[in-house]
C-alpha positions as CSV (number, residue, x, y, z in Angstrom):
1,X,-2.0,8.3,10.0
2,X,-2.9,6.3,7.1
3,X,-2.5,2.5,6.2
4,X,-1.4,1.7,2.6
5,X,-2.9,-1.7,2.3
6,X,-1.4,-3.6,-0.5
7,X,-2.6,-7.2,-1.6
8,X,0.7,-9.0,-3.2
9,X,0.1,-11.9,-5.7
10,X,3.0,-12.3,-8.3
11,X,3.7,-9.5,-9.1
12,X,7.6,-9.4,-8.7
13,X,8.2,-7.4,-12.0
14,X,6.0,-4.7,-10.4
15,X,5.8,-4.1,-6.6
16,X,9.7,-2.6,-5.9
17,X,8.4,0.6,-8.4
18,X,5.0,0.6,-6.3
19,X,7.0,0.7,-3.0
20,X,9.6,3.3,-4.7
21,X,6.6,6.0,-5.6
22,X,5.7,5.8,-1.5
23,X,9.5,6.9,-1.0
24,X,8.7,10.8,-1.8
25,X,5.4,11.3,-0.3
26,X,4.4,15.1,0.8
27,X,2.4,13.3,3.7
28,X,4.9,11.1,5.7
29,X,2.5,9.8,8.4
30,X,1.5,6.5,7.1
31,X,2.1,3.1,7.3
32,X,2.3,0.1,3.9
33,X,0.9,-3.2,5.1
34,X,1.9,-5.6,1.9
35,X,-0.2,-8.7,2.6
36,X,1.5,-11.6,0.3
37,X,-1.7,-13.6,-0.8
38,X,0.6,-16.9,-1.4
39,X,2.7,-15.5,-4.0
40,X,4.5,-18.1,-6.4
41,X,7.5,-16.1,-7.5
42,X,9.9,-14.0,-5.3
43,X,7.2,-11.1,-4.9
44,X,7.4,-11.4,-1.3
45,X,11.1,-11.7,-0.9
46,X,11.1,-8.1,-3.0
47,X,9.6,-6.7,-0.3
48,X,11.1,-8.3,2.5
49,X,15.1,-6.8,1.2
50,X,13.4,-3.5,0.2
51,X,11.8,-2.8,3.7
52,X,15.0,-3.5,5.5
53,X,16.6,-1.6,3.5
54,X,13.8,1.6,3.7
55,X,12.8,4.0,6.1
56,X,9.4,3.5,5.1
57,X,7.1,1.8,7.9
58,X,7.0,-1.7,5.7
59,X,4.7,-4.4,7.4
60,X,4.9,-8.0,5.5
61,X,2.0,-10.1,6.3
62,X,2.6,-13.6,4.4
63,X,-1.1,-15.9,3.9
64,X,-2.0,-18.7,1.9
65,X,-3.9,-17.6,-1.5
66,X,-7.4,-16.9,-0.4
67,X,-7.9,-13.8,-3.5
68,X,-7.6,-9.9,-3.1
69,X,-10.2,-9.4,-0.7
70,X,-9.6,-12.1,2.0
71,X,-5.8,-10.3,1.6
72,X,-7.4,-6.3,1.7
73,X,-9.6,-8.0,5.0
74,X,-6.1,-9.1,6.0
75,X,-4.6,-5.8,5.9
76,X,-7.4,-3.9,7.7
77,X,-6.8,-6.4,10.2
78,X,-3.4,-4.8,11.0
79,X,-4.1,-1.0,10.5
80,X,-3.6,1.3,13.1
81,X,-4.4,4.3,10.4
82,X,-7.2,6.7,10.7
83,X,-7.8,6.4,7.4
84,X,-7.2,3.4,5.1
85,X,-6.0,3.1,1.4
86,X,-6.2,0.6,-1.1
87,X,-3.7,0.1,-3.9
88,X,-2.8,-2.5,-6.3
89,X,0.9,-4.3,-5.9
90,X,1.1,-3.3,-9.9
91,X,0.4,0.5,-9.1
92,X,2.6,3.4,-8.9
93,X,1.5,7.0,-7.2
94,X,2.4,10.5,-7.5
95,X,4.1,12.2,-4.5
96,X,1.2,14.2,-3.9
97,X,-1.0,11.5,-3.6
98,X,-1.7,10.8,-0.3
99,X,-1.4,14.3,1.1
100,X,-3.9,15.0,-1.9
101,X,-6.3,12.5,-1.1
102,X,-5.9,13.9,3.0
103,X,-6.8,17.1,1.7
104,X,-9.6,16.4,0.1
105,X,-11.1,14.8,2.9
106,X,-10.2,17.3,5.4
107,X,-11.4,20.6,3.1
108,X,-14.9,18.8,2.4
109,X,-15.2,16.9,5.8
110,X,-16.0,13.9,4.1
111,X,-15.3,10.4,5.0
112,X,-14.3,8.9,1.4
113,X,-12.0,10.2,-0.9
114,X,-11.6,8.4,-5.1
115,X,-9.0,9.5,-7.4
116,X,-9.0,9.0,-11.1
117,X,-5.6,7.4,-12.7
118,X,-3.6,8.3,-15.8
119,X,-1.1,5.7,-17.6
C-alpha cells in the first residue's frame, strides 16, 4: 500500500482537482491522508464533502498551522503504507502515477523513487 500524504493550507480553489486526478489511478492500493495545517478558507470542508462522497480511502487530519512539514510529520504519523508519497494540495497527477512510481521501485529494487512534472 501507499500513503498519499497531502499538507492542506488554503488552497480551496485547488485541492477537489488534486483529489479528482487520484480517482483513476492504475494502482488502487493506497490510502490519501489530507492533513489541514489550520486552513482559513473552506479547504478542509472541500475535502470533508468529497471523501464522503468518494470511494477513495480519504483520511482528514485537522491541526493548528505549524507549516508544511510539522503537517507532512503529521501525515507519516498516520500511514499504514509501505511506501509514502508526498504531494502538494495544488497538484494534480496522471493515472499512471503511482503505479509508475511502484514500478520503478520494484524493477530497480530501490528504496526512493523522484518524478519530474510538466504544466
Amino acid at each position: 500500500m501507499i500513503s498519499v500524504i497531502i499538507p492542506l493550507y488554503n488552497t480551496e480553489k485547488y485541492i477537489k482537482s488534486c483529489l479528482l486526478s487520484f480517482e483513476n489511478q492504475k494502482c488502487k492500493d493506497f490510502e490519501i491522508i489530507v492533513v489541514n495545517d489550520g486552513s482559513k478558507d473552506k479547504s478542509a470542508s472541500i475535502v470533508r464533502e468529497y471523501a464522503d462522497k468518494s470511494d477513495l480511502k480519504i483520511k482528514l487530519i485537522d491541526q493548528e498551522n505549524k507549516g508544511v512539514s510539522a503537517a507532512r510529520n503529521r501525515g507519516l504519523k498516520s500511514a499504514v503504507g509501505q511506501y509514502i508519497c508526498f504531494i502538494d494540495s495544488d497538484d494534480m497527477v496522471a493515472p499512471n502515477y503511482l503505479s509508475d512510481m511502484l514500478g520503478a521501485i520494484n524493477s530497480l529494487d530501490c528504496e526512493v523513487a523522484i518524478c519530474n512534472y510538466s504544466v
